[in-house]
C-alpha positions in Angstrom: -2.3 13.5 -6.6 -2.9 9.7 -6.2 -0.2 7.5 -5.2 1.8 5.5 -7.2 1.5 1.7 -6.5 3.3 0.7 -9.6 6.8 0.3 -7.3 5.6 -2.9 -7.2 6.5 -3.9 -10.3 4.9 -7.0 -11.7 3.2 -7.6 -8.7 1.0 -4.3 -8.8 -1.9 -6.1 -9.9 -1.8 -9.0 -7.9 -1.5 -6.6 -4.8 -4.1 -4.7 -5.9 -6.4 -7.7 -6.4 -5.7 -9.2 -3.3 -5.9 -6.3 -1.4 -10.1 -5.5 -2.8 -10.5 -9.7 -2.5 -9.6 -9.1 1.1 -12.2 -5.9 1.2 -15.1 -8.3 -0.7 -14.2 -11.5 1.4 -14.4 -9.1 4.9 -17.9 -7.7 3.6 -19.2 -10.8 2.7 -18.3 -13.0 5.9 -19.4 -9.9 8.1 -23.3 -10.4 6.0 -23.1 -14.1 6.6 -23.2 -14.1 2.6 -20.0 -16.0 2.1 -21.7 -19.8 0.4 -24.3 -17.0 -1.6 -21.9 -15.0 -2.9 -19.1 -18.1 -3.9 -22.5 -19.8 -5.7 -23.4 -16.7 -7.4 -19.4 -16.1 -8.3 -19.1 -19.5 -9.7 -22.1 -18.8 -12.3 -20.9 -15.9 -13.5 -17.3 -17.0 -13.3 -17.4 -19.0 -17.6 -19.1 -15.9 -18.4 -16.3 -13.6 -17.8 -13.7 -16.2 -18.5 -15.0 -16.3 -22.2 -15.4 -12.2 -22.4 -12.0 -11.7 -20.6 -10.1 -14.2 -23.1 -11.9 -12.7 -26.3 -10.9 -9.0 -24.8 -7.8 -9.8 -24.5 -6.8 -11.5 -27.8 -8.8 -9.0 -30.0 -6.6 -6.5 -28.1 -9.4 -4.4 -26.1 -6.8 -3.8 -23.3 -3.2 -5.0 -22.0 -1.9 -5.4 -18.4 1.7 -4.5 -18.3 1.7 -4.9 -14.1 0.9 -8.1 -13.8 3.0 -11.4 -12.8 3.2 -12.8 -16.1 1.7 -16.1 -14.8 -1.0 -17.2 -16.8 -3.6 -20.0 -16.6 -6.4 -21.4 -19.3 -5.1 -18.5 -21.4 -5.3 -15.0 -19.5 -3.5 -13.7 -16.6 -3.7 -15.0 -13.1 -5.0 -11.5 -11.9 -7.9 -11.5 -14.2 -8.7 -14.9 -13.0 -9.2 -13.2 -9.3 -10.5 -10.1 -10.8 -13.3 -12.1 -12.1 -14.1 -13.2 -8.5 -13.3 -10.0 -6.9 -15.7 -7.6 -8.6 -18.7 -9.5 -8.0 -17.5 -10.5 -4.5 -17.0 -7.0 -3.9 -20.4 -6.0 -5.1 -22.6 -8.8 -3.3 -20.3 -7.9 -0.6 -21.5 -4.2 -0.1 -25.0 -5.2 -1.3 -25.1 -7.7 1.6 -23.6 -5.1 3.8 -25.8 -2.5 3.1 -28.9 -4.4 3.0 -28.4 -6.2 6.5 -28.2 -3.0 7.8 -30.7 -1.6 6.7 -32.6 -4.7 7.3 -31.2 -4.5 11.4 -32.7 -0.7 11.0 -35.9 -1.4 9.6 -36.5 -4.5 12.8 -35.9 -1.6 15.8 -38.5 0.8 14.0 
């Protein structure tokens, strides 16, 4: 059974965003990766502005959780989910790879 976070309301996605953003930004400061990661976030960033708008005006998917705030055209959570999935996967790359990398120098 998994638990409902939707008592939140309009704020479940926000929450949930901000919640993984404070995950990616954790995983990413810990690796020292923070100015690689916000560089490499930034290109990809008009990438998945563009494919987020077109998604959601052809109608590929709705977000009924959500604030209801919206800037340049799509929801204010998709704007942080566009930083927060990359974030979060440079973040465990970093992660992962440092440590490995701190393993591999004591062999």
């Amino acid at each position: 059974m998994r638990p409902d976070i939707s008592v939140l309301g309009r704020y479940t996605y926000l929450a949930t965003e901000l919640f993984w953003g404070a995950v990616a930004f954790s995983l990413l400061r810990r690796a020292g990766a923070l100015g690689r990661a916000a560089v490499t976030i930034g290109a990809l960033y008009p990438i998945a502005y563009v494919w987020d708008r077109y998604t959601l005006a052809v109608g590929v998917f709705s977000i009924d959780l959500r604030t209801g705030v919206e800037i340049a055209g799509i929801p204010l959570e998709e704007h942080l989910f566009m930083a927060v999935v990359p974030g979060l996967v440079l973040g465990f790359h970093e992660t992962l790879f440092s440590v490995a990398g701190d393993e591999a120098d004591h062999d």
